[in-house]
Chimera marker file (.cmm) of the C-alpha trace (Angstrom):
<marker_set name="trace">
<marker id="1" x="-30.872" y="-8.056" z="14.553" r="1" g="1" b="0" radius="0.5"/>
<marker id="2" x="-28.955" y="-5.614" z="16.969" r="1" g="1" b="0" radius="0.5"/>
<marker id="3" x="-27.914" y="-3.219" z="13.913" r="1" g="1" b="0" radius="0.5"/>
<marker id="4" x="-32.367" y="-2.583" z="13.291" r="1" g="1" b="0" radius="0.5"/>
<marker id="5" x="-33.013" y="-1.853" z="16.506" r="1" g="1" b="0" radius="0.5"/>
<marker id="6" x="-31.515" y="1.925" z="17.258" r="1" g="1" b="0" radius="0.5"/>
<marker id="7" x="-32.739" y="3.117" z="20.478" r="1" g="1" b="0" radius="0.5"/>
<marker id="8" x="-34.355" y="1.267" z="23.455" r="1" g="1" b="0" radius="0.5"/>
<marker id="9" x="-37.879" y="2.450" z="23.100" r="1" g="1" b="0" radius="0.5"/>
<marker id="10" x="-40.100" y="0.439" z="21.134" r="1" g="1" b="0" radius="0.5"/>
<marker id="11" x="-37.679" y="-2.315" z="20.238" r="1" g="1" b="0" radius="0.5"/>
<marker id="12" x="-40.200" y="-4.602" z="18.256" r="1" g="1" b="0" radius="0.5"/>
<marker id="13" x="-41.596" y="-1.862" z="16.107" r="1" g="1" b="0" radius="0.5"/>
<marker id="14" x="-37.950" y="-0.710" z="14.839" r="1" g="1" b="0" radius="0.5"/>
<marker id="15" x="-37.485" y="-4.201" z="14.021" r="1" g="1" b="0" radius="0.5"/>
<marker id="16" x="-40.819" y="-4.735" z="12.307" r="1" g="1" b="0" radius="0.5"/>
<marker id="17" x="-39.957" y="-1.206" z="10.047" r="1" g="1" b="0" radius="0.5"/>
<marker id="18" x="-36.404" y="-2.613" z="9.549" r="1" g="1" b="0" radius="0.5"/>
<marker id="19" x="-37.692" y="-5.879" z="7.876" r="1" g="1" b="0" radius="0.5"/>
<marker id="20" x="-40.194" y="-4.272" z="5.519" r="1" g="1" b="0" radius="0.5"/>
<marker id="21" x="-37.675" y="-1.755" z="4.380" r="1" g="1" b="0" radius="0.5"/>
<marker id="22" x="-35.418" y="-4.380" z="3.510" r="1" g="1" b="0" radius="0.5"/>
<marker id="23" x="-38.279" y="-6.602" z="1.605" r="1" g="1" b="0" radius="0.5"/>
<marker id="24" x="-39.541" y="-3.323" z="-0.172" r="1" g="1" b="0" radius="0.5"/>
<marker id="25" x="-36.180" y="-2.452" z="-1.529" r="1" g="1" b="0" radius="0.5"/>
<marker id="26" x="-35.270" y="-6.415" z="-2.788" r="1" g="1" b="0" radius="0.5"/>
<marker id="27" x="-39.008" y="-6.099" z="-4.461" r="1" g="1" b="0" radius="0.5"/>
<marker id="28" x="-37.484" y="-3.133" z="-5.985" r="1" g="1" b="0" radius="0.5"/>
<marker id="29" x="-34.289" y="-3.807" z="-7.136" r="1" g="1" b="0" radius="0.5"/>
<marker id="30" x="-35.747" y="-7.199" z="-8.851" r="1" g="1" b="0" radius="0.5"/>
<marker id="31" x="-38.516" y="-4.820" z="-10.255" r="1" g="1" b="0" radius="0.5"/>
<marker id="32" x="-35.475" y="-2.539" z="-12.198" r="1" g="1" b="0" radius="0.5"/>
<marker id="33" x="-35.775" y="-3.447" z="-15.977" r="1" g="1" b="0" radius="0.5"/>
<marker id="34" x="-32.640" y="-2.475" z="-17.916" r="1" g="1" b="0" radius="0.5"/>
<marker id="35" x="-33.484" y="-1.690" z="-21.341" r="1" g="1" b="0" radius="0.5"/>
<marker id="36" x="-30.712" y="-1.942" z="-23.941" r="1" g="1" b="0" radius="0.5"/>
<marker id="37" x="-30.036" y="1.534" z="-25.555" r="1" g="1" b="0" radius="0.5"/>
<marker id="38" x="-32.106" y="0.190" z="-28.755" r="1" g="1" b="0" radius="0.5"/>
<marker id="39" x="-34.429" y="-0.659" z="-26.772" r="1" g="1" b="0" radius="0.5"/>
<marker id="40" x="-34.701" y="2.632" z="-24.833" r="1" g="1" b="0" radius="0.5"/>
<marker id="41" x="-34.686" y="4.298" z="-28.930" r="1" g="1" b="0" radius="0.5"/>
<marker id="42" x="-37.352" y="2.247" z="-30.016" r="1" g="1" b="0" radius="0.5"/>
<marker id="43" x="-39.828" y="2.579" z="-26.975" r="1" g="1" b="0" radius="0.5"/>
<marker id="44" x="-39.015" y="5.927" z="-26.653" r="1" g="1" b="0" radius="0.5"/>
<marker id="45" x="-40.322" y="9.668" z="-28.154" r="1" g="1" b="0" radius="0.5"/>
<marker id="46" x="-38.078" y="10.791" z="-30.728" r="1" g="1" b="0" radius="0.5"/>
<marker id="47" x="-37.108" y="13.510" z="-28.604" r="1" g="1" b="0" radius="0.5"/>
<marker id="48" x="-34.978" y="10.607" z="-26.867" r="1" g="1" b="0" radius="0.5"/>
<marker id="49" x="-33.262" y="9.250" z="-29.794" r="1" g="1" b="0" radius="0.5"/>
<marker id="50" x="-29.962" y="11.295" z="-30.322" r="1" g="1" b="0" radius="0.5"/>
<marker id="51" x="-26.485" y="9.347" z="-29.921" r="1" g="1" b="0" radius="0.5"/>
<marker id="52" x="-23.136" y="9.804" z="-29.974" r="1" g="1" b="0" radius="0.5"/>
<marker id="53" x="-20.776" y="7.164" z="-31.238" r="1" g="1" b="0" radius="0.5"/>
<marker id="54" x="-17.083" y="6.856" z="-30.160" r="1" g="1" b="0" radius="0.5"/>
<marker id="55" x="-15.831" y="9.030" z="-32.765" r="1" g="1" b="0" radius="0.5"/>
<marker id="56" x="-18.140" y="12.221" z="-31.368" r="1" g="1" b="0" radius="0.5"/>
<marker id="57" x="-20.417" y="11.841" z="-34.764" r="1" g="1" b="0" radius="0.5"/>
<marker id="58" x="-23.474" y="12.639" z="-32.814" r="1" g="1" b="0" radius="0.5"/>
<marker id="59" x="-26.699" y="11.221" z="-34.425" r="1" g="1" b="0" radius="0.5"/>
<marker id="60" x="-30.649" y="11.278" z="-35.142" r="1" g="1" b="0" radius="0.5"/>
<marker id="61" x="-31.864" y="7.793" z="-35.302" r="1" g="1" b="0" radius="0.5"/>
<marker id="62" x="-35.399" y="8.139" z="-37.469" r="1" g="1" b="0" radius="0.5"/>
<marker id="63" x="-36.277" y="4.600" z="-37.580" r="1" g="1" b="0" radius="0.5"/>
<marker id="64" x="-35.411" y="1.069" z="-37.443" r="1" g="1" b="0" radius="0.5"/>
<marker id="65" x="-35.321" y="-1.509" z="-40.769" r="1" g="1" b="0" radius="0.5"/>
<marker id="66" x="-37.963" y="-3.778" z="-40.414" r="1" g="1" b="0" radius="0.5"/>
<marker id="67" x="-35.366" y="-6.812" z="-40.735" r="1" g="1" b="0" radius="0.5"/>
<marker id="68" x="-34.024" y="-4.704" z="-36.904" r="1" g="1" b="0" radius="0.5"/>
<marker id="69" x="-30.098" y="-4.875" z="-37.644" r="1" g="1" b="0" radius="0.5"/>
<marker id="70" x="-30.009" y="-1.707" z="-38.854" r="1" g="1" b="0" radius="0.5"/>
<marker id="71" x="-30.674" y="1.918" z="-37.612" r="1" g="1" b="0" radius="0.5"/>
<marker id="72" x="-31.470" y="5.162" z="-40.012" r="1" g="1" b="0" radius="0.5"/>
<marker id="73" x="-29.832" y="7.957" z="-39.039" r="1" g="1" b="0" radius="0.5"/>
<marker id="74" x="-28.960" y="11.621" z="-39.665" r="1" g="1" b="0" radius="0.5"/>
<marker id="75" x="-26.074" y="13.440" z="-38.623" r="1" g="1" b="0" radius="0.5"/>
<marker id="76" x="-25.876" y="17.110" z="-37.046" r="1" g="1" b="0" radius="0.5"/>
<marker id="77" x="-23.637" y="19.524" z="-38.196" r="1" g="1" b="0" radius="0.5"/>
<marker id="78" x="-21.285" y="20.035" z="-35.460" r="1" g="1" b="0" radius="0.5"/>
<marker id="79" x="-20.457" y="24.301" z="-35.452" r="1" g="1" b="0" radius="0.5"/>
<marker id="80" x="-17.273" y="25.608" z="-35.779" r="1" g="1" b="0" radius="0.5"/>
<marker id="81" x="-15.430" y="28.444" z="-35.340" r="1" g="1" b="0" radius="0.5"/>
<marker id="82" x="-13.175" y="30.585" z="-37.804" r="1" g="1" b="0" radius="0.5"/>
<marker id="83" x="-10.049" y="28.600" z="-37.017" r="1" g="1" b="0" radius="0.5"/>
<marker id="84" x="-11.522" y="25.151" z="-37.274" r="1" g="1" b="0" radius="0.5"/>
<marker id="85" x="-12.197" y="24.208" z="-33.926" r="1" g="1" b="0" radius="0.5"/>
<marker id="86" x="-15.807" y="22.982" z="-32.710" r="1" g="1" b="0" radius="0.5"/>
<marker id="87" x="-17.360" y="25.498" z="-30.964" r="1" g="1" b="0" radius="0.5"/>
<marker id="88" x="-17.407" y="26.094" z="-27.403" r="1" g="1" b="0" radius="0.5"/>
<marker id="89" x="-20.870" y="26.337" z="-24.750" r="1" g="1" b="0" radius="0.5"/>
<marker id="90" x="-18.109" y="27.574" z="-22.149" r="1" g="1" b="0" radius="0.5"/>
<marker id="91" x="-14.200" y="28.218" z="-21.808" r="1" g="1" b="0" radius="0.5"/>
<marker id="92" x="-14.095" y="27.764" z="-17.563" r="1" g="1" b="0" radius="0.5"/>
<marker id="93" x="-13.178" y="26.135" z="-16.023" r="1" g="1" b="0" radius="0.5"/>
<marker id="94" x="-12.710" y="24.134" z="-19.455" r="1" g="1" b="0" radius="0.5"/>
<marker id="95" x="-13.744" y="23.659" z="-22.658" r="1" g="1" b="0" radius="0.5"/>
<marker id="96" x="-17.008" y="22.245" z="-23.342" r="1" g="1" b="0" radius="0.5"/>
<marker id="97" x="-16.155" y="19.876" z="-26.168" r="1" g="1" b="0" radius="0.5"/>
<marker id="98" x="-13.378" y="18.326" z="-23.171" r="1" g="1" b="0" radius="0.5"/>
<marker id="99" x="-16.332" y="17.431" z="-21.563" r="1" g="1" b="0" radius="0.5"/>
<marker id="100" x="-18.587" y="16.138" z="-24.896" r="1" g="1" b="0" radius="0.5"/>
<marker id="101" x="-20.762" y="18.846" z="-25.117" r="1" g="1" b="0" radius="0.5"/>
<marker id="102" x="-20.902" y="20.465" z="-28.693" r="1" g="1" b="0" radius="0.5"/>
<marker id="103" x="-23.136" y="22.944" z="-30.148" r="1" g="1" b="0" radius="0.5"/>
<marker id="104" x="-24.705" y="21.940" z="-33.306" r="1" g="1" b="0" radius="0.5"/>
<marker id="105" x="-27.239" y="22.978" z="-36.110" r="1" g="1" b="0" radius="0.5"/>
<marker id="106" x="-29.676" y="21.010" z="-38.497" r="1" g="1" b="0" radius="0.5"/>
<marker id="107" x="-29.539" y="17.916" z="-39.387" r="1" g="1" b="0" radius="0.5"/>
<marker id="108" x="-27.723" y="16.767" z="-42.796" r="1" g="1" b="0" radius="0.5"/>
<marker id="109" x="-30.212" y="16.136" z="-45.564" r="1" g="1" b="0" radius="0.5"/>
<marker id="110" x="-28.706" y="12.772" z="-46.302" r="1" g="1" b="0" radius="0.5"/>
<marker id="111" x="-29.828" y="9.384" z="-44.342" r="1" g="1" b="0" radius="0.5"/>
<marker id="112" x="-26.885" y="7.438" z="-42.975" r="1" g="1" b="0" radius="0.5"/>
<marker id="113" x="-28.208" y="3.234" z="-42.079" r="1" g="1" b="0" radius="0.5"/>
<marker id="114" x="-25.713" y="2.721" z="-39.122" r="1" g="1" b="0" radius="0.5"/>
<marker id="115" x="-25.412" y="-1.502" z="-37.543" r="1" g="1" b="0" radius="0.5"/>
<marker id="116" x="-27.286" y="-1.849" z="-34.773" r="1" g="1" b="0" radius="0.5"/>
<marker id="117" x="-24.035" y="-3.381" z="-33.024" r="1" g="1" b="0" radius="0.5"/>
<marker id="118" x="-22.331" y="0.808" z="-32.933" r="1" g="1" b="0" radius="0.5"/>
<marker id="119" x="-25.842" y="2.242" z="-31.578" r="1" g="1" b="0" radius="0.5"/>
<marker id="120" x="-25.536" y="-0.260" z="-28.900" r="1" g="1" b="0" radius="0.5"/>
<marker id="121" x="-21.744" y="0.790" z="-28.163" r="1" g="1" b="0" radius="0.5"/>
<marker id="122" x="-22.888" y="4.565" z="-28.627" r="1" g="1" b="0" radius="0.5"/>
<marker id="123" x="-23.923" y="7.283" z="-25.885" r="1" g="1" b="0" radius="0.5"/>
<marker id="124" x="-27.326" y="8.497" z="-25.359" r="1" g="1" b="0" radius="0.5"/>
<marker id="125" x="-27.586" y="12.384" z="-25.682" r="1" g="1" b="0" radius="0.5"/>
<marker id="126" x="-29.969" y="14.727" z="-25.099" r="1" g="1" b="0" radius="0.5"/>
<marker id="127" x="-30.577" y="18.247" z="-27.002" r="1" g="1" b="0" radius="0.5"/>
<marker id="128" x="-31.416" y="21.485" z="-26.087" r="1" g="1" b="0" radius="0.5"/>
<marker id="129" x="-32.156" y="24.898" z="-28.166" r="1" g="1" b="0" radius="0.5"/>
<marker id="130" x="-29.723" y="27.241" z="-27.983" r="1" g="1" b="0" radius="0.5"/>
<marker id="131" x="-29.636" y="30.511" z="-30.348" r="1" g="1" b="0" radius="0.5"/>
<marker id="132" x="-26.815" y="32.105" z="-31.057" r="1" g="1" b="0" radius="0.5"/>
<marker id="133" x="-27.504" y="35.166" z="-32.371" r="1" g="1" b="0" radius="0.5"/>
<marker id="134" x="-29.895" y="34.782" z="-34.991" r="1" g="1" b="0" radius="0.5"/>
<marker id="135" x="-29.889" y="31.341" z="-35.713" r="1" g="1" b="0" radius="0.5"/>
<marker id="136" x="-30.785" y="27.972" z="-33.328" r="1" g="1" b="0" radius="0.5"/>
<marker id="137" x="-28.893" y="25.400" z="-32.629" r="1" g="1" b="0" radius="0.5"/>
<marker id="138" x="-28.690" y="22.961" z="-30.478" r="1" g="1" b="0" radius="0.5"/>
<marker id="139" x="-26.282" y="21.661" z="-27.343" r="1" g="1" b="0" radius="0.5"/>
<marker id="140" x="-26.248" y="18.272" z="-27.061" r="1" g="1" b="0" radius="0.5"/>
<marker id="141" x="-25.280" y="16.852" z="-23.711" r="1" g="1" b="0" radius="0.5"/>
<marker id="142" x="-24.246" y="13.135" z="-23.484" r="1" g="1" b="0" radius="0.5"/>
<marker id="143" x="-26.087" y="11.337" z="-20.812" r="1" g="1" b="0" radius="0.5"/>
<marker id="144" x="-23.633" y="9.863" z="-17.931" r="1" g="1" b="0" radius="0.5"/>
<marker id="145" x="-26.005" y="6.753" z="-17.291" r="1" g="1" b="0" radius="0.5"/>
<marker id="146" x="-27.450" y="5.277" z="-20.680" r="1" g="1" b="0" radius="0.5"/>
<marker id="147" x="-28.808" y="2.147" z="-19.812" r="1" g="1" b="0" radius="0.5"/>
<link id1="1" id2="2" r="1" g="1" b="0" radius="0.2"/>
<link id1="2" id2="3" r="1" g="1" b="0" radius="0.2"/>
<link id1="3" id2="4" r="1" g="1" b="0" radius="0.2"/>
<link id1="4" id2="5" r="1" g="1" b="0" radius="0.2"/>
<link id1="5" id2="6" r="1" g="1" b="0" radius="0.2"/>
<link id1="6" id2="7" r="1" g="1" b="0" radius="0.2"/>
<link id1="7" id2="8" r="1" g="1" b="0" radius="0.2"/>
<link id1="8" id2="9" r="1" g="1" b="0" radius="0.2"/>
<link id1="9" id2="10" r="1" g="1" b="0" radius="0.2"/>
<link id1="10" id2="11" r="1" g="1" b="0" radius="0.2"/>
<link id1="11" id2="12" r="1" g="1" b="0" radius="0.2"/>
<link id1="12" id2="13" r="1" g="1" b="0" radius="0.2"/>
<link id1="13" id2="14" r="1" g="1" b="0" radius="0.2"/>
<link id1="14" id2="15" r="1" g="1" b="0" radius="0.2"/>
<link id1="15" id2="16" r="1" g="1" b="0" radius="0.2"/>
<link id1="16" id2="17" r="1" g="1" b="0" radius="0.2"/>
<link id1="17" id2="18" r="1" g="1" b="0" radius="0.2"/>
<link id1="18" id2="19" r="1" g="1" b="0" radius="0.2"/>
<link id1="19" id2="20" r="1" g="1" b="0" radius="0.2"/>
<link id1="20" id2="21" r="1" g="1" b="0" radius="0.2"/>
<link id1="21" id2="22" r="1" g="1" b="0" radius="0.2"/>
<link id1="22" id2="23" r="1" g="1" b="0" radius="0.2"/>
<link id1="23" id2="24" r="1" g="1" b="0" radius="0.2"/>
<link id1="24" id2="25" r="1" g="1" b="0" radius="0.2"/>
<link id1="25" id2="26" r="1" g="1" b="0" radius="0.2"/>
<link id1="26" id2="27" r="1" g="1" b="0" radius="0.2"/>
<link id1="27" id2="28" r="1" g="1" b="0" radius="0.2"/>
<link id1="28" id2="29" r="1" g="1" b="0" radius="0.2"/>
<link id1="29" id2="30" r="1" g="1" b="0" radius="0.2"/>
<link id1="30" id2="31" r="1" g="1" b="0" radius="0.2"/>
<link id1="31" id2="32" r="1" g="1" b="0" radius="0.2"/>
<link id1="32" id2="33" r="1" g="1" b="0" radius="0.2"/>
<link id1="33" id2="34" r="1" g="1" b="0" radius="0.2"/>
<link id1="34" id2="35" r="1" g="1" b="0" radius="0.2"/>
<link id1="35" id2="36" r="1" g="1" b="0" radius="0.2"/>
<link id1="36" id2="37" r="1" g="1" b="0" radius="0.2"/>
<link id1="37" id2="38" r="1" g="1" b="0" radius="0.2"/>
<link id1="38" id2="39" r="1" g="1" b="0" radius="0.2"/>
<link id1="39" id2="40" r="1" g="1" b="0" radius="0.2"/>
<link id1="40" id2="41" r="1" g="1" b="0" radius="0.2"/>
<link id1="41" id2="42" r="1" g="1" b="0" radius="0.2"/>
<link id1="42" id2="43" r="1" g="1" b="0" radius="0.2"/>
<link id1="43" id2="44" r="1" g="1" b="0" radius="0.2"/>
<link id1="44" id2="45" r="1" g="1" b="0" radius="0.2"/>
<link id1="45" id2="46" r="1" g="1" b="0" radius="0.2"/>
<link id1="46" id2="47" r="1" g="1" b="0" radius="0.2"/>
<link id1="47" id2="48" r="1" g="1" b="0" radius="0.2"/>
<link id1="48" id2="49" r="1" g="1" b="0" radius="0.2"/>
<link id1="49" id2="50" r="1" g="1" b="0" radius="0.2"/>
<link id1="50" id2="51" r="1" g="1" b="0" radius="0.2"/>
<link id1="51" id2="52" r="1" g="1" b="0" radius="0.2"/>
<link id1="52" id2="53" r="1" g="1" b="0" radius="0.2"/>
<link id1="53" id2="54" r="1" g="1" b="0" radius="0.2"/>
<link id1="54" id2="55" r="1" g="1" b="0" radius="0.2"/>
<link id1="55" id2="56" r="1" g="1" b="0" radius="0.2"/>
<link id1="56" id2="57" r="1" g="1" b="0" radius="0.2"/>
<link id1="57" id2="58" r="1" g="1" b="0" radius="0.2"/>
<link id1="58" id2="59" r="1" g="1" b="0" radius="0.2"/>
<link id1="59" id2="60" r="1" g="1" b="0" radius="0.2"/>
<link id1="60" id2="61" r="1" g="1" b="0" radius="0.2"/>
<link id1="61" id2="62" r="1" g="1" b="0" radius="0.2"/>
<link id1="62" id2="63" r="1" g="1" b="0" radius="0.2"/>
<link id1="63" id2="64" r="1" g="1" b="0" radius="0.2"/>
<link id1="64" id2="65" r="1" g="1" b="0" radius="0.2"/>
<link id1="65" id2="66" r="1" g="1" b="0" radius="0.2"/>
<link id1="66" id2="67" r="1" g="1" b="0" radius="0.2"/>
<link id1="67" id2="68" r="1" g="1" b="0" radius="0.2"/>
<link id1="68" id2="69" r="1" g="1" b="0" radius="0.2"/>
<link id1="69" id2="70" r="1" g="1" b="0" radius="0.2"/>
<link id1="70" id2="71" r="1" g="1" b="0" radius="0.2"/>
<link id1="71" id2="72" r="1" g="1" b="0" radius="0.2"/>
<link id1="72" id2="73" r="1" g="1" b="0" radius="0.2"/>
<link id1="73" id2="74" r="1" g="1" b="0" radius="0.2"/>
<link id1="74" id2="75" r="1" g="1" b="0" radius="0.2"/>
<link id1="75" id2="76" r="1" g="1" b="0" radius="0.2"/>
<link id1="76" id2="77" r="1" g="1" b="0" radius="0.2"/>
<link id1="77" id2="78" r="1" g="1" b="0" radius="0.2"/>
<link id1="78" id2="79" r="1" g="1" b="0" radius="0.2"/>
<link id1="79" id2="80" r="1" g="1" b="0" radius="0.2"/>
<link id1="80" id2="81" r="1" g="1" b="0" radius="0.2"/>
<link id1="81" id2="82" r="1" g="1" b="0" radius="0.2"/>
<link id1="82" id2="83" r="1" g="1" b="0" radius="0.2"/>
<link id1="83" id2="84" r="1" g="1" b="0" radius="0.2"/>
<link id1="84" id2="85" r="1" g="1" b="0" radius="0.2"/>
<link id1="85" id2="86" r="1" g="1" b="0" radius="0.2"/>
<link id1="86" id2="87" r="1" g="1" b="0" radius="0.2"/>
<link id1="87" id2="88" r="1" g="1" b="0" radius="0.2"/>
<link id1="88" id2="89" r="1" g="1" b="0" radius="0.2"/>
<link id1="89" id2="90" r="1" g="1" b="0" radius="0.2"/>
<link id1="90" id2="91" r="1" g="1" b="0" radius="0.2"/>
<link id1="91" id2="92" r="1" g="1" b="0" radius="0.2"/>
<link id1="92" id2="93" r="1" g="1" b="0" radius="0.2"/>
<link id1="93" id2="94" r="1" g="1" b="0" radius="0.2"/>
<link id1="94" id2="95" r="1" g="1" b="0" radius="0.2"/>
<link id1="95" id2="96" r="1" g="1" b="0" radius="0.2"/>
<link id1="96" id2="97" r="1" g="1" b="0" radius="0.2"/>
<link id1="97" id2="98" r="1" g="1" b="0" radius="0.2"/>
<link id1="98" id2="99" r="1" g="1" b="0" radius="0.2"/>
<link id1="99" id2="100" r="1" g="1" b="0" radius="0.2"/>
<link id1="100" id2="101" r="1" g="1" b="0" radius="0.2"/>
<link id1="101" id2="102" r="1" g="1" b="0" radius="0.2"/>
<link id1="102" id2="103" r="1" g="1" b="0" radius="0.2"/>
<link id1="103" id2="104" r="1" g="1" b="0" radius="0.2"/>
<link id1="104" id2="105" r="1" g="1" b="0" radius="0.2"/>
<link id1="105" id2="106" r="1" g="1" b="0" radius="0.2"/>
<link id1="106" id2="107" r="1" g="1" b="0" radius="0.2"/>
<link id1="107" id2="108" r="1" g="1" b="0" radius="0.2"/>
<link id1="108" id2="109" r="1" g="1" b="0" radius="0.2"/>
<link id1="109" id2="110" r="1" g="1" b="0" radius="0.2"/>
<link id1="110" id2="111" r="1" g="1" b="0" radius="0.2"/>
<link id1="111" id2="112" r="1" g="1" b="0" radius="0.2"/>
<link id1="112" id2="113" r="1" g="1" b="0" radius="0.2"/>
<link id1="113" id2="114" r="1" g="1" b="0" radius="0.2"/>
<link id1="114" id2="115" r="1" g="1" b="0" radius="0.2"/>
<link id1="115" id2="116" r="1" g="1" b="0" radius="0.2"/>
<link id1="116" id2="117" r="1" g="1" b="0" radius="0.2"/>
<link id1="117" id2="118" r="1" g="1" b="0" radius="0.2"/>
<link id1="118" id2="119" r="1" g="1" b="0" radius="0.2"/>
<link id1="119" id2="120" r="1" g="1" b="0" radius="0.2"/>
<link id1="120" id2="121" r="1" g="1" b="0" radius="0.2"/>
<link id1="121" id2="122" r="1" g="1" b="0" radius="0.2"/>
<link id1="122" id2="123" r="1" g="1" b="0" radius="0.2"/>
<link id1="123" id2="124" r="1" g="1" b="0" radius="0.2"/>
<link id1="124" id2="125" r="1" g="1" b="0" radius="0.2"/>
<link id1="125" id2="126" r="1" g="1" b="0" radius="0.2"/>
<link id1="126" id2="127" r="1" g="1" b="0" radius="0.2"/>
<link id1="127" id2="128" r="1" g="1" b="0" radius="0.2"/>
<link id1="128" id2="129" r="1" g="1" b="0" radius="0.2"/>
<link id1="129" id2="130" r="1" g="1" b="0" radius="0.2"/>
<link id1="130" id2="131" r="1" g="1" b="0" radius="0.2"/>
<link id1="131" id2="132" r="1" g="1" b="0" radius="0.2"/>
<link id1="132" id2="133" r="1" g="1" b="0" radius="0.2"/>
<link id1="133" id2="134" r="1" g="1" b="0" radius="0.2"/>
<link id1="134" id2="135" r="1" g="1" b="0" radius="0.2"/>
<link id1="135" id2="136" r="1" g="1" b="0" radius="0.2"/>
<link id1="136" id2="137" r="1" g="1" b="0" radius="0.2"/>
<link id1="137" id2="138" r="1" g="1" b="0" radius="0.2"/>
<link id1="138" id2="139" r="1" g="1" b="0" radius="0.2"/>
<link id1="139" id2="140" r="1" g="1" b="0" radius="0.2"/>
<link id1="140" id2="141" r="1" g="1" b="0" radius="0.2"/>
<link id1="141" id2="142" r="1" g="1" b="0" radius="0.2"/>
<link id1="142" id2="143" r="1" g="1" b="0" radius="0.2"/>
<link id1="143" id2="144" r="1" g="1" b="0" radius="0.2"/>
<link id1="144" id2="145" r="1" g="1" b="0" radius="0.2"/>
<link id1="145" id2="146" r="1" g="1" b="0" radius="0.2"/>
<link id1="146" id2="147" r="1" g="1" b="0" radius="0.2"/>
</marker_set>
């Protein structure tokens, strides 16, 4: 009770705020849904549905099989340079592609049906356009929190 009450004027009413803070934010908290990253594909646009799994593929989930263990997917072409190295956004104060950030074009034509089980173990990404020149790609940036 003495650490919600900060100053000597108006003791009850600093205690009174102090209490409803604390039941607001419990209400919240227990409010909080966490979605599974499936989850979070399936209920969301399909501007939200770009992964990355542990070996950097990065991904386009199109759709779910109706039986659900099973994602369809297409892969972007990851851009490299002349001596075989992915492309870097930026060089300082390191590379991009140390941090997971690759520059990529379309989509492969061919659908890839990926286990549910390595979406779920994947990272959530997000893509922006980016032209180069002539032609537009896109940067896709792995989100930090994905669930």
């Amino acid at each position: 009770m003495k650490n919600d009450i900060q100053g000597t004027t108006k003791p009850l009413a600093q205690f009174c705020r102090r209490q409803a803070e604390k039941e607001n934010n419990e209400t919240f908290r227990c409010s909080l849904k966490v979605q599974s990253i499936t989850e979070s594909l399936k209920n969301d646009s399909t501007a939200d549905s770009v992964i990355m799994l542990a070996n950097k593929k990065i991904l386009k989930i199109k759709s779910f099989q109706s039986g659900g263990d099973l994602a369809v997917a297409h892969a972007f072409n990851i851009s490299y340079d002349l001596d075989g190295s992915k492309k870097n956004f930026f060089n300082a104060p390191m590379p991009a592609t140390d941090l997971d950030l690759y520059i990529c074009g379309d989509l492969k034509p061919q659908r890839q049906l990926i286990p549910i089980d390595f979406v779920e173990k994947s990272t959530k990404c997000i893509t922006l356009p980016f032209h180069d020149g002539m032609i537009e790609r896109w940067l896709v940036i792995p989100i930090l929190h994905t669930t």
